[in-house]
MMTF fields as JSON, N, C-alpha, C and O atoms, coordinates in Angstrom:
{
  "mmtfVersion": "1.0.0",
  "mmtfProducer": "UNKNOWN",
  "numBonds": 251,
  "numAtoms": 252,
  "numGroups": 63,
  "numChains": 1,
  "numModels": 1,
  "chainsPerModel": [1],
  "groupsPerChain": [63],
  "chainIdList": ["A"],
  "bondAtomList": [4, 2, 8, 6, 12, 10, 16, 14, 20, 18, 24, 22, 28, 26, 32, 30, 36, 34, 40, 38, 44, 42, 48, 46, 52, 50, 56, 54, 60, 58, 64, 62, 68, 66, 72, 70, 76, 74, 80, 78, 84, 82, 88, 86, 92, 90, 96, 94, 100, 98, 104, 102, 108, 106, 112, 110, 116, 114, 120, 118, 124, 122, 128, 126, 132, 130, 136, 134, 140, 138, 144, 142, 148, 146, 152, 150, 156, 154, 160, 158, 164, 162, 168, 166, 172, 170, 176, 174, 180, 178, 184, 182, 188, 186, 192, 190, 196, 194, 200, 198, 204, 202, 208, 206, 212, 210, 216, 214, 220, 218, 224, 222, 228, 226, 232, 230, 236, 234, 240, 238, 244, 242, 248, 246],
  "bondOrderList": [1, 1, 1, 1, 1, 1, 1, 1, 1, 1, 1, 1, 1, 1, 1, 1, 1, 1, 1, 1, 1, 1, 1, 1, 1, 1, 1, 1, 1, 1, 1, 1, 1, 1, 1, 1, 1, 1, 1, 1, 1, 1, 1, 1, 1, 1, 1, 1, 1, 1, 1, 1, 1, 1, 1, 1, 1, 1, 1, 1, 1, 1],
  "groupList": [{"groupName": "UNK", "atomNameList": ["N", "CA", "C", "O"], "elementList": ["N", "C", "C", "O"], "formalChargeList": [0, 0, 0, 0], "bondAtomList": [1, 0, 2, 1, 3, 2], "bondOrderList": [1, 1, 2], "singleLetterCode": "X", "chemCompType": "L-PEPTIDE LINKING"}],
  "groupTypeList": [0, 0, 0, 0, 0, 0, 0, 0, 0, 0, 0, 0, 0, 0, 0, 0, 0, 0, 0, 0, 0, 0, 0, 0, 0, 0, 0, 0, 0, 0, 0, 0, 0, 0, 0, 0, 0, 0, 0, 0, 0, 0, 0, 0, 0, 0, 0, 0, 0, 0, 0, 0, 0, 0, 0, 0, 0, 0, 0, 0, 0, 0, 0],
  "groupIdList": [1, 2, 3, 4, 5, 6, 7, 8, 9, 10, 11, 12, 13, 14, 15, 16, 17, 18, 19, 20, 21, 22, 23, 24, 25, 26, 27, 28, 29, 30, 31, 32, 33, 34, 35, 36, 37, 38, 39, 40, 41, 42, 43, 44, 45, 46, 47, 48, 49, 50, 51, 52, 53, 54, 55, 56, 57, 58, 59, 60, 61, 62, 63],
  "secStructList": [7, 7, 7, 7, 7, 1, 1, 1, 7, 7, 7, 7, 5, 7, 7, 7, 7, 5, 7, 6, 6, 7, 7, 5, 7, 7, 7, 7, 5, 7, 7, 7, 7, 3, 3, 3, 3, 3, 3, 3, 6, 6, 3, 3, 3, 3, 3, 3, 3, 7, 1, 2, 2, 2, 2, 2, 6, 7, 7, 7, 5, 7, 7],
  "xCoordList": [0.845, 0.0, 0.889, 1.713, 0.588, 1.202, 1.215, 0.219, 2.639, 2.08, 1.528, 2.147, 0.682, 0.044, -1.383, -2.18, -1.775, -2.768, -3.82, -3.647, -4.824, -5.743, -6.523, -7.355, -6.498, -7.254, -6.433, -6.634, -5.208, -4.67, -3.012, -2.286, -3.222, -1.753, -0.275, 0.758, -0.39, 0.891, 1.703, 1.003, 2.782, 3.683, 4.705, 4.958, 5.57, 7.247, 7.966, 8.046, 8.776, 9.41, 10.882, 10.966, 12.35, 13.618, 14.647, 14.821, 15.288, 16.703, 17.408, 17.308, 18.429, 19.628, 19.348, 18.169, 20.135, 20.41, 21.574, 22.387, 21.734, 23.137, 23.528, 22.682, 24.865, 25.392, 26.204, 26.536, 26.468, 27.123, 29.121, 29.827, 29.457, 30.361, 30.201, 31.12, 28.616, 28.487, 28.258, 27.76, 28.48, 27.88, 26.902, 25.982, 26.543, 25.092, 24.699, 25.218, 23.501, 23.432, 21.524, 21.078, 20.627, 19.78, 18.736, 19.134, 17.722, 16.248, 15.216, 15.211, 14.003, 12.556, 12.122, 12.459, 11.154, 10.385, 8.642, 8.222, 7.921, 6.649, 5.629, 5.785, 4.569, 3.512, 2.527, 2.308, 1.901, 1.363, -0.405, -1.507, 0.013, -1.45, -2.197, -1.746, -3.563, -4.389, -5.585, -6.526, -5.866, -6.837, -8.086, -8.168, -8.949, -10.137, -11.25, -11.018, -12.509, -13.814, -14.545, -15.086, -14.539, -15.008, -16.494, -16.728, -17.467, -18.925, -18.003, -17.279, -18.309, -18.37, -19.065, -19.44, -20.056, -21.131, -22.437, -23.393, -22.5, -23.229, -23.592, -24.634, -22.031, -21.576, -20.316, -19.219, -20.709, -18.802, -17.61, -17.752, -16.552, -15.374, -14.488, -14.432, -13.377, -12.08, -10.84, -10.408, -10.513, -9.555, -8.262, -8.168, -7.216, -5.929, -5.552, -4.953, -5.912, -5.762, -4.867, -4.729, -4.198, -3.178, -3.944, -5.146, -3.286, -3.464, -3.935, -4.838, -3.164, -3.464, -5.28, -6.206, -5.331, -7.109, -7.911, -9.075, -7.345, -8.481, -8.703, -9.885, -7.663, -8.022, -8.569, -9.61, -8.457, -8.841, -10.497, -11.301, -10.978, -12.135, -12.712, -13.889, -11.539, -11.306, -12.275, -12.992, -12.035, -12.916, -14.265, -14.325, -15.073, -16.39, -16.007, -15.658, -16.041, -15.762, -17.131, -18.01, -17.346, -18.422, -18.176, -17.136, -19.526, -20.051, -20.392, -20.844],
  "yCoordList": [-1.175, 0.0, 1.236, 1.542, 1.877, 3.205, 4.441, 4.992, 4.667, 6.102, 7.382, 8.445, 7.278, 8.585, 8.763, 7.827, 10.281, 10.994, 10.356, 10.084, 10.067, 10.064, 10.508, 9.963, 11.523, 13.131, 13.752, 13.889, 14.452, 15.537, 14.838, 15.288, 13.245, 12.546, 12.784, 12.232, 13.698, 14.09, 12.623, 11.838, 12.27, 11.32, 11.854, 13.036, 10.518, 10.772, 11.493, 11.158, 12.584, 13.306, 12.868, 12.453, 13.092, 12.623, 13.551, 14.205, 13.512, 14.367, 13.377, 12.202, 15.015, 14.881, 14.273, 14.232, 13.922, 14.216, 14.213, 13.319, 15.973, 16.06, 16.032, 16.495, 15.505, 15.308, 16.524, 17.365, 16.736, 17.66, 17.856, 18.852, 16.669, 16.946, 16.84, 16.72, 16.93, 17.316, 16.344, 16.743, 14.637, 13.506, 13.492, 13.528, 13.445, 13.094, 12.024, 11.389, 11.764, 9.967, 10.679, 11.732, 9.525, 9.94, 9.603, 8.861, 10.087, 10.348, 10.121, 9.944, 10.184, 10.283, 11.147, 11.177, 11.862, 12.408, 11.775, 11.664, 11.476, 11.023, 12.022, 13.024, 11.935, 12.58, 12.545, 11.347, 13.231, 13.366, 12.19, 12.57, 10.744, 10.374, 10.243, 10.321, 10.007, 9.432, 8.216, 8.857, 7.336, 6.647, 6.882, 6.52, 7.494, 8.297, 7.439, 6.811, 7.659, 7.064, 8.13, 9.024, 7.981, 9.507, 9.508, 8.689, 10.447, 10.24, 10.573, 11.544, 9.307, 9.473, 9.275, 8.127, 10.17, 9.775, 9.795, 9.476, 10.231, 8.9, 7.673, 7.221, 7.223, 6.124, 6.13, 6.677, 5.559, 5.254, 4.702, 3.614, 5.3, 4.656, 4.896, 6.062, 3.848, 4.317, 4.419, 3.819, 5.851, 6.518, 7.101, 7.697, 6.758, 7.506, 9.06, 9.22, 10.058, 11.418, 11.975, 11.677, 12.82, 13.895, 14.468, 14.204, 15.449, 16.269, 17.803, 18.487, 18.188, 19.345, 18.919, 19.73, 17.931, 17.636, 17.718, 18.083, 17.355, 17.029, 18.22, 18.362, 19.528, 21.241, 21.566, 22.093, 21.569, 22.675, 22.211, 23.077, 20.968, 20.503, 19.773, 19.598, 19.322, 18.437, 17.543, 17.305, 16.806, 15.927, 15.818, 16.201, 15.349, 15.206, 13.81, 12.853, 13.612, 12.694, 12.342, 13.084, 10.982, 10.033, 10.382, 10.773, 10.118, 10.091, 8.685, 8.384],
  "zCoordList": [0.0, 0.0, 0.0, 0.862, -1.087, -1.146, 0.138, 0.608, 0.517, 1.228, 0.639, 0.685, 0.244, -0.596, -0.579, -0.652, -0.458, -0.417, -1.048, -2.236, -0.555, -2.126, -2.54, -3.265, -2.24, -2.551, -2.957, -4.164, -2.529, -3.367, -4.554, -5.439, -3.592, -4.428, -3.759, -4.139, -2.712, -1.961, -1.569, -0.93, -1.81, -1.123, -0.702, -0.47, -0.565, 0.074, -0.398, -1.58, -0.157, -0.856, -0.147, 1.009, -1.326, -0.782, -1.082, -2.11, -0.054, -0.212, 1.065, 1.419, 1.664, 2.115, 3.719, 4.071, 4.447, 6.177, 6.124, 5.89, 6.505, 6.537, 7.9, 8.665, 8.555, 9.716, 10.456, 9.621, 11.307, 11.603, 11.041, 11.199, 10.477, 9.94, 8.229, 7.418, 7.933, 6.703, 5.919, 4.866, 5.993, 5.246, 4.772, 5.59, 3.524, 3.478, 2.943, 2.026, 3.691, 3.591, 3.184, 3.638, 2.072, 1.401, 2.803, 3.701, 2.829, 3.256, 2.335, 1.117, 3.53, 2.817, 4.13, 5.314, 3.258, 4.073, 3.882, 2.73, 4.801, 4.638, 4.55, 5.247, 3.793, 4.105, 5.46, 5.633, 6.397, 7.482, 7.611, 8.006, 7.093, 6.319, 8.302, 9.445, 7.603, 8.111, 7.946, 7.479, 8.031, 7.433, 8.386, 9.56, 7.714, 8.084, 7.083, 6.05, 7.78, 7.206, 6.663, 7.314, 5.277, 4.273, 3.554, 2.666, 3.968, 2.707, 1.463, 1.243, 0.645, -0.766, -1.185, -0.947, -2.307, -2.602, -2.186, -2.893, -0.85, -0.322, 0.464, 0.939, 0.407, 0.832, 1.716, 1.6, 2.372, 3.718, 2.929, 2.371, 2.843, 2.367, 3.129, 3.521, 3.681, 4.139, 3.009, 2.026, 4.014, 2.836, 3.495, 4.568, 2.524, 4.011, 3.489, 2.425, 4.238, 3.518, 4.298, 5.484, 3.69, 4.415, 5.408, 5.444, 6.484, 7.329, 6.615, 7.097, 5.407, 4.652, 4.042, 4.017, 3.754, 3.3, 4.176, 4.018, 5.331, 6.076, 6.715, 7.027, 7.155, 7.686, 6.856, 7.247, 5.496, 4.039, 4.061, 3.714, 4.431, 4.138, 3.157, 2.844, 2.662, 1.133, 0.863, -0.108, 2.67, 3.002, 3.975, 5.143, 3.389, 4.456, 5.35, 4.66, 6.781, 7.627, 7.588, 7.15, 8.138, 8.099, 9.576, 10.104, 10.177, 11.606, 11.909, 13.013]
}
């Protein structure tokens, strides 16, 4: 299962960690997911959405 949005598509993004004597050895950075229970439709779906979707209101939460 992918780490990624599935509402806006946001994933892992990669670069550096640099050390204090300057090595750099590669990274990931993760996206902030959640797996939340979403009206779609209509209908209940679980869905794993970022933290940025779920403030903006991207998403409607199921009760």
């Amino acid at each position: 299962m992918a780490r990624r949005c599935e509402v806006c598509g946001k994933g892992p993004s990669v670069g550096n960690a640099v050390s204090h004597s300057h090595i750099l050895t590669k990274r990931r950075w993760l996206p902030n997911l959640h797996e939340v229970r979403v009206n779609v439709n209509g209908s209940v779906k679980r869905m794993r959405v970022c933290s940025r979707c779920l403030k903006s209101g991207k998403v409607v939460r199921a009760i």
